[in-house]
N, CA, C and O of each residue as an XYZ file, in Angstrom:
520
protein
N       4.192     10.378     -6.730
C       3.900      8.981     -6.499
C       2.584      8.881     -5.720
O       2.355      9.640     -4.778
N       1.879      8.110     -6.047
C       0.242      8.146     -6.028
C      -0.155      6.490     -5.395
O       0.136      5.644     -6.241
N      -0.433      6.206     -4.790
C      -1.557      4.971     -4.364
C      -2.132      4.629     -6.055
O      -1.311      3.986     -6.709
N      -2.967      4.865     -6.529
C      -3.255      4.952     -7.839
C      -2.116      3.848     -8.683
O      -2.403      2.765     -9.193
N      -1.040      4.383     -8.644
C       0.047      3.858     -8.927
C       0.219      2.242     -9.559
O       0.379      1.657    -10.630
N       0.040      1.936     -7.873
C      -0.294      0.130     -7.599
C      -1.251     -0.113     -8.056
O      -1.286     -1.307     -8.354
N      -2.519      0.639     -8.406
C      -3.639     -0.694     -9.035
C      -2.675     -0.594    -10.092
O      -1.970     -1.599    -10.013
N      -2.165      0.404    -11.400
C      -1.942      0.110    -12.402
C      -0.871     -0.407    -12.550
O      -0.410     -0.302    -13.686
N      -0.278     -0.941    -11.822
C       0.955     -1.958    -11.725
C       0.027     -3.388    -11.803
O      -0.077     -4.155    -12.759
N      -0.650     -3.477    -10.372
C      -1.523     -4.577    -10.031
C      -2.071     -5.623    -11.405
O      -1.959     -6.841    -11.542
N      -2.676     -4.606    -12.287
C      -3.640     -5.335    -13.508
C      -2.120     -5.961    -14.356
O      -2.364     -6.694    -15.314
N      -0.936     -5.759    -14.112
C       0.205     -6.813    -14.757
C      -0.151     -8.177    -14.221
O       0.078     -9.151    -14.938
N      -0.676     -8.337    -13.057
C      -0.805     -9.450    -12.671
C      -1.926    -10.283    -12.300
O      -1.826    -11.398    -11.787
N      -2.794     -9.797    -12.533
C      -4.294    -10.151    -12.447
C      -5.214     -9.673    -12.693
O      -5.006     -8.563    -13.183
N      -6.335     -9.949    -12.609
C      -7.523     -8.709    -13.211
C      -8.194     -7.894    -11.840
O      -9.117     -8.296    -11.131
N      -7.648     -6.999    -11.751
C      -8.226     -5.969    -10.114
C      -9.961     -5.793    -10.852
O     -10.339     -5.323    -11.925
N     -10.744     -6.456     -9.617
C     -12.533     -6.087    -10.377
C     -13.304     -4.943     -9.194
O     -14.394     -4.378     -9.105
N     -11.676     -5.019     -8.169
C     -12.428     -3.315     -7.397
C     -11.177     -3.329     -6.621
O     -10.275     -4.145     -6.428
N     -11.528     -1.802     -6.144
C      -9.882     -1.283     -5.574
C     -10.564      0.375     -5.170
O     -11.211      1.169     -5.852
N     -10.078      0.419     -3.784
C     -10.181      2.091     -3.377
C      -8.545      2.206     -2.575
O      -8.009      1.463     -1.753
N      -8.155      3.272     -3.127
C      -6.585      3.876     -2.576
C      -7.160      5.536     -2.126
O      -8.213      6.105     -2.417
N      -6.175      5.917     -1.441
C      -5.496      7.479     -0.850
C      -4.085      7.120     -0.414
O      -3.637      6.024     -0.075
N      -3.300      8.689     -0.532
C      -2.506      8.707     -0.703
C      -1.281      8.757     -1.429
O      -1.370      8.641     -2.651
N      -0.227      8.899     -0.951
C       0.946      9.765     -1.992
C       1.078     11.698     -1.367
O       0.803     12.245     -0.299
N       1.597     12.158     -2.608
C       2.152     13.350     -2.208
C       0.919     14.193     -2.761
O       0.714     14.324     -3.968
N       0.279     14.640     -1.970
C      -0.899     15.900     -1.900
C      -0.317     16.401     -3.420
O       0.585     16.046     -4.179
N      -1.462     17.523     -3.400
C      -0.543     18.807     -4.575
C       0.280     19.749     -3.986
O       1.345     20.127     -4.474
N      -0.343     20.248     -2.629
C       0.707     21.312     -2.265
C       1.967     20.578     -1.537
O       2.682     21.120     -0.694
N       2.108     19.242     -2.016
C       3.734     18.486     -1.187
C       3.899     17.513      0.061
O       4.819     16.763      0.389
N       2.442     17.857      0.738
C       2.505     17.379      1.742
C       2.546     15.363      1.677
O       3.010     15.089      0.570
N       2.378     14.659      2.093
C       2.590     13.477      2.415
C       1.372     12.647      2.877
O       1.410     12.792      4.099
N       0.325     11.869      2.596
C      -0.376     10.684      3.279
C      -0.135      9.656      2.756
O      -0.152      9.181      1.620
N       0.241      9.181      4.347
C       0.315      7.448      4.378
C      -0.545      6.707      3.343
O      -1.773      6.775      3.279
N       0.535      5.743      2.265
C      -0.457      5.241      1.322
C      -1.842      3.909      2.139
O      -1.697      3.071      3.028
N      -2.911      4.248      1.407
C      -3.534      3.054      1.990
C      -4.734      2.209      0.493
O      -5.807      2.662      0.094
N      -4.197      1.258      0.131
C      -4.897      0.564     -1.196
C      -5.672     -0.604     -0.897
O      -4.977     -1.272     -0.131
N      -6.774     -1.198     -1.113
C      -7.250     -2.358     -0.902
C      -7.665     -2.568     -2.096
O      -7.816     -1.617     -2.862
N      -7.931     -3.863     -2.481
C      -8.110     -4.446     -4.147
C      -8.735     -5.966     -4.014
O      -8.362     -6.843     -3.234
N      -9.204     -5.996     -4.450
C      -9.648     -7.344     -5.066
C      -9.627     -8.383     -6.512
O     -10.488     -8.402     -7.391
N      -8.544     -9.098     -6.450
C      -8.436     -9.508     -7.962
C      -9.492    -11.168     -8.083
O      -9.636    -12.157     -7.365
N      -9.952    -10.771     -9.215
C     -10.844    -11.672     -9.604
C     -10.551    -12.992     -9.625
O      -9.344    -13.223     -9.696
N     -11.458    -14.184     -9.576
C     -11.005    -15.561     -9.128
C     -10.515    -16.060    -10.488
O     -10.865    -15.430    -11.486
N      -9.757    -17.107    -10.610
C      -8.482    -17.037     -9.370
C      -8.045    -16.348     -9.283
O      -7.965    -15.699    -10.326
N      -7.390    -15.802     -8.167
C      -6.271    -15.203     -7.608
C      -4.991    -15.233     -7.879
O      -4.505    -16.309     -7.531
N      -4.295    -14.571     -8.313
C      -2.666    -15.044     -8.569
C      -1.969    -14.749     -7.294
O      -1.531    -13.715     -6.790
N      -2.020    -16.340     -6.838
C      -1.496    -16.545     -5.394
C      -0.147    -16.401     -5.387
O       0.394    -15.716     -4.519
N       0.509    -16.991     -6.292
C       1.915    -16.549     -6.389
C       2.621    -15.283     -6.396
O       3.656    -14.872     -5.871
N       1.576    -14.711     -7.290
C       1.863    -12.745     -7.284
C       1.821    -12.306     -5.621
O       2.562    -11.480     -5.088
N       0.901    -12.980     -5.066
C       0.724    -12.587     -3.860
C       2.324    -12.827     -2.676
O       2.876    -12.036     -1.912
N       2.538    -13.878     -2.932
C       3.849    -14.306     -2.434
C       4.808    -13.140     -2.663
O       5.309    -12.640     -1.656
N       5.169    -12.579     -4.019
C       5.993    -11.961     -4.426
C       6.252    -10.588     -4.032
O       7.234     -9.845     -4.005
N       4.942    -10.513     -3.719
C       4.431     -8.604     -3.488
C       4.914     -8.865     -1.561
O       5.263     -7.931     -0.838
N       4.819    -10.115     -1.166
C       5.067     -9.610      0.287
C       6.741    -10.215      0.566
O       7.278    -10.247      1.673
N       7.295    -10.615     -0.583
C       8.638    -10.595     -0.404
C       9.245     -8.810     -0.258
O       9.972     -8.291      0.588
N       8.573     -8.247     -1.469
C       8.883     -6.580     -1.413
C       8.494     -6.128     -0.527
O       9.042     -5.275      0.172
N       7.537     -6.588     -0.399
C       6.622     -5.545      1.132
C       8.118     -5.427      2.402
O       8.827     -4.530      2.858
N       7.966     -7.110      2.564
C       8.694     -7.103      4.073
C      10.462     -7.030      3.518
O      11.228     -7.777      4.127
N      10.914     -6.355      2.659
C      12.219     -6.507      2.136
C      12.555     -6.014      3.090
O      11.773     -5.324      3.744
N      14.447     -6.319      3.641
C      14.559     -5.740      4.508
C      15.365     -3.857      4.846
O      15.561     -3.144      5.830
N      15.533     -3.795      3.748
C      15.709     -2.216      3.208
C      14.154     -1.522      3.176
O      13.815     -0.701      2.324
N      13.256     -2.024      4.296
C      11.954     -1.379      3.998
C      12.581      0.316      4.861
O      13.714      0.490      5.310
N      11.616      1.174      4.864
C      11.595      2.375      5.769
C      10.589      2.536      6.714
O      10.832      3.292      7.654
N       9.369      1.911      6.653
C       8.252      1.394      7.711
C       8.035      0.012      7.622
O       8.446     -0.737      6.735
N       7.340     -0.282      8.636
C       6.672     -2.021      9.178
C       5.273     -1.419      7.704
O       4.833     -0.292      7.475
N       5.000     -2.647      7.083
C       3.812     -2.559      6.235
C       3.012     -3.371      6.806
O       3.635     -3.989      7.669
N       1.430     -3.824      6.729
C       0.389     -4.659      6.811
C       0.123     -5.035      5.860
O      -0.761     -4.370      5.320
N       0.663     -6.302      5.013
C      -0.287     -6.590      3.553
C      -1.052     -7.772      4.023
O      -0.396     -8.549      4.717
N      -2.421     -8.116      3.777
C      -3.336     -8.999      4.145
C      -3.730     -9.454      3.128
O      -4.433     -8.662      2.501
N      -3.586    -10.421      2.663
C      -4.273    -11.329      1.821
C      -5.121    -12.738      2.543
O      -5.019    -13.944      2.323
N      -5.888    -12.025      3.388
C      -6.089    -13.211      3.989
C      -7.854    -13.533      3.974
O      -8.568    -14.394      4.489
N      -8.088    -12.343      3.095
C      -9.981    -11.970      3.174
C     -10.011    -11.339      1.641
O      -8.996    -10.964      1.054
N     -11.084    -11.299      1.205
C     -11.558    -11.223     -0.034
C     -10.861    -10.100     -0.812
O     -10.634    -10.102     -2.022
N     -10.569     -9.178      0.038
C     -10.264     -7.631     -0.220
C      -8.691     -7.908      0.020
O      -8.380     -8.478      1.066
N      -7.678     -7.534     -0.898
C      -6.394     -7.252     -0.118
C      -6.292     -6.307      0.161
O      -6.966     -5.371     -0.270
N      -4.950     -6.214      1.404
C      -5.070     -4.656      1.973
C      -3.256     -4.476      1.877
O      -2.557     -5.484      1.772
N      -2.790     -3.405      1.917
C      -1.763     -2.797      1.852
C      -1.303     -1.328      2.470
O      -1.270     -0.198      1.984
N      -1.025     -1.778      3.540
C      -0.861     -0.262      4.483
C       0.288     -0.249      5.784
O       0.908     -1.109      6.410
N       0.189      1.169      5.797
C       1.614      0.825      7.086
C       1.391      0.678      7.925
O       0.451      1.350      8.348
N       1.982     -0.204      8.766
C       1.528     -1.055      9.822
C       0.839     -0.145     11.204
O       0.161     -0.546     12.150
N       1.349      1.261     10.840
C       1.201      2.461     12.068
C       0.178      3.082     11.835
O      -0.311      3.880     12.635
N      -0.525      2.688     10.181
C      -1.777      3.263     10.389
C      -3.038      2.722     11.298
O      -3.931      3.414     11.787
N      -2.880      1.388     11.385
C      -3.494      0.253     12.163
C      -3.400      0.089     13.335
O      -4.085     -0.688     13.999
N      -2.286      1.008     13.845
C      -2.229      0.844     15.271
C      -2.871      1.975     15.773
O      -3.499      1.910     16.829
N      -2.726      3.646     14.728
C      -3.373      4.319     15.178
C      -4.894      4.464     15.435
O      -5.489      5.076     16.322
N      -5.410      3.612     14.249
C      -6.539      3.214     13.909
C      -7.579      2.445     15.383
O      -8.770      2.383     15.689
N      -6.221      1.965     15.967
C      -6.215      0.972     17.385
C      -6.410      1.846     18.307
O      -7.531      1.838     18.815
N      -5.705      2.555     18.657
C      -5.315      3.289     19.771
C      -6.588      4.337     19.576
O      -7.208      4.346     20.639
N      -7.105      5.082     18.761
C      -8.162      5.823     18.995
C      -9.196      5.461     18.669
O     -10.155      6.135     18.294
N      -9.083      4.189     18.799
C     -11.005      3.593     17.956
C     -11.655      4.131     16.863
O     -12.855      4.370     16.726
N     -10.546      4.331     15.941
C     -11.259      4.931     14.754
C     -12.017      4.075     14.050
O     -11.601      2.922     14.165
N     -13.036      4.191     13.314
C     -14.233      3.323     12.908
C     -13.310      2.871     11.122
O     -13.650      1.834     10.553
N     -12.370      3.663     10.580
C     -11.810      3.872      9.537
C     -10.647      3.801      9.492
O     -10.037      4.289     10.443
N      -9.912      3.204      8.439
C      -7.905      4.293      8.334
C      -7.652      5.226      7.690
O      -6.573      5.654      7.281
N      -8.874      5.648      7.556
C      -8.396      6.599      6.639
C      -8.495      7.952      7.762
O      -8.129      9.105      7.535
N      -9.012      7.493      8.831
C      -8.970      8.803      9.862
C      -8.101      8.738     10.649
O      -7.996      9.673     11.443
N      -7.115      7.562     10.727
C      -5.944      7.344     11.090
C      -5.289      8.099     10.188
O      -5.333      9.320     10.339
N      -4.601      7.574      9.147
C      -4.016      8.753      7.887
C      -3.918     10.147      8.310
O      -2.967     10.876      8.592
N      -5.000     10.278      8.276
C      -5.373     11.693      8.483
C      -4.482     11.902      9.754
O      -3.419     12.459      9.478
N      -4.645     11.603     11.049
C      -4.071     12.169     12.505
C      -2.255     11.870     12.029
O      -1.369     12.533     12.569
N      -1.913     10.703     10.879
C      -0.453     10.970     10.831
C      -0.008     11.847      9.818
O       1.186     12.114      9.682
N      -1.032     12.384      8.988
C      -0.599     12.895      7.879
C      -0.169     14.822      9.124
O       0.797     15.584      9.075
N      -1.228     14.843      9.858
C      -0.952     16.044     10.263
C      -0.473     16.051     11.601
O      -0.372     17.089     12.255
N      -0.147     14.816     12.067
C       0.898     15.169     13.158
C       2.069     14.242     13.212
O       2.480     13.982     14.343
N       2.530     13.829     12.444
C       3.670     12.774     12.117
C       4.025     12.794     10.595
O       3.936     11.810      9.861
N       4.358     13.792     10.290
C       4.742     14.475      8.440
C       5.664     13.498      8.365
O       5.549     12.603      7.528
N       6.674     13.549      9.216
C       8.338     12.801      9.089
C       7.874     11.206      8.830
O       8.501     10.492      8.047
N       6.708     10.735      9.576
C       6.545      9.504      8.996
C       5.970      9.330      8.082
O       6.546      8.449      7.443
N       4.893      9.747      7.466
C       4.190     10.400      6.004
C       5.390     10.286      5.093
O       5.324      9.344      4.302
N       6.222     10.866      5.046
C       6.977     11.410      4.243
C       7.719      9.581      3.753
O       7.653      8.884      2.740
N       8.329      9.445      5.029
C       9.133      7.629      5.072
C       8.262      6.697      4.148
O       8.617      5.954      3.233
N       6.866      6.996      4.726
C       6.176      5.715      4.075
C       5.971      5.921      2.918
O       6.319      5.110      2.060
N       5.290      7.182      2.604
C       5.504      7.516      1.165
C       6.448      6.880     -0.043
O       6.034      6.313     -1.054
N       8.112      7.176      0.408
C       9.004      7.342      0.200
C       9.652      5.409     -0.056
O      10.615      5.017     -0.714
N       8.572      4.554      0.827
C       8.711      3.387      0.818
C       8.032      2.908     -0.276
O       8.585      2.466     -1.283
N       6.310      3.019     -0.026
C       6.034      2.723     -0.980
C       5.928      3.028     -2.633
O       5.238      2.578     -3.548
N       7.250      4.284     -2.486
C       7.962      4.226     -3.970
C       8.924      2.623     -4.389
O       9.153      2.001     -5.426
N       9.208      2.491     -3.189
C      10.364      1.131     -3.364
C       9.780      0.049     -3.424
O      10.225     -0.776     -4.221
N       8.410     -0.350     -2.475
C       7.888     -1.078     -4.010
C       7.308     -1.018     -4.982
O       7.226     -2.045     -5.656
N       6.853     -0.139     -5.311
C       6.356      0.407     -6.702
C       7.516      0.125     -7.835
O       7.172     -0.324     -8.928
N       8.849      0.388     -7.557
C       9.699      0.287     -8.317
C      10.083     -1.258     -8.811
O      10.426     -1.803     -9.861
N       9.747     -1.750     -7.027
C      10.491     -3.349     -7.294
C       9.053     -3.899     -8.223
O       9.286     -5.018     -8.680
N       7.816     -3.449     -8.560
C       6.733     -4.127     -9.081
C       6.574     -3.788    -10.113
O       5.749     -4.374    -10.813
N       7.378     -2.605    -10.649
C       7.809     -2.417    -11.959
C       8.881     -3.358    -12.659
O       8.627     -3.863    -13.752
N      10.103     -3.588    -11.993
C      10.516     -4.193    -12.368
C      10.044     -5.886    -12.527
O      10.511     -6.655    -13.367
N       9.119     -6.188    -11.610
C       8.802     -7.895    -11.846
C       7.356     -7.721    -13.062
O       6.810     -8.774    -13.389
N       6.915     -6.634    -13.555
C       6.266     -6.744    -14.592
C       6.594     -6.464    -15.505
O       5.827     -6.179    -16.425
N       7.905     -6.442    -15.592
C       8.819     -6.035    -17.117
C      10.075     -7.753    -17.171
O      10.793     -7.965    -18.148
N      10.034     -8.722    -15.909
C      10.519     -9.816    -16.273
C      10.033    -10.487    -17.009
O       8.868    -10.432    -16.617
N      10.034    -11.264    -18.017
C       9.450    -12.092    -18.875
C       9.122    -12.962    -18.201
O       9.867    -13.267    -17.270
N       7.632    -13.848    -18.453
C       7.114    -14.933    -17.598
C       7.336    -15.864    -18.175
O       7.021    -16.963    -17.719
């Protein structure tokens, strides 16, 4: 399960006209915190947006998520990458990632493991008939 994943879910529901992800399960097994940002072309399918943060914040989640739709770029990440991101003044999250991927596996692993669950639930709302 790949970051990757979600754009190609994503284009069920709008036209993504840019998008950078990391994350999912390495090759040799290991675990980074997924982190995706995207931009779908105007309009926006605001409603899709609604839907994706019903899954996000479901309450069978396994981490706190950050989804932002609130700036040009959406963002989608676990809420602990942002704090780490906080706590050491990293200029990036992706150098956050990094400090949980190699010293917090057990949470790597959770979030991972989450954002299979919505991947699944966004499979299933692009196979409902509209």
């Amino acid at each position: 399960m790949k970051s990757r994943d979600l754009i190609t879910l994503l284009k069920n529901f709008g036209n993504v006209e840019w998008y950078r992800h990391a994350g999912g399960i390495n090759d040799d097994g290991t675990a980074r915190p997924p982190l995706v940002v995207w931009r779908f072309s105007e309009p926006r399918p605001v409603e899709f947006g609604d839907r994706l943060r019903c899954i996000v914040e479901a309450d069978d989640r396994k981490v706190d998520w950050l989804f932002d739709t609130s700036r040009r770029n959406w963002v989608l990440v676990p809420s602990r990458v942002m704090e780490e991101k906080r706590r050491h003044g990293f200029a990036v999250e992706a150098q956050a990632v990094s400090v949980l991927e190699r010293e917090d596996p057990e949470f790597s692993k959770r979030s991972v493991n989450d954002f299979g669950r919505i991947l699944r639930a966004l499979e299933q709302l692009a196979e409902t008939p509209k």
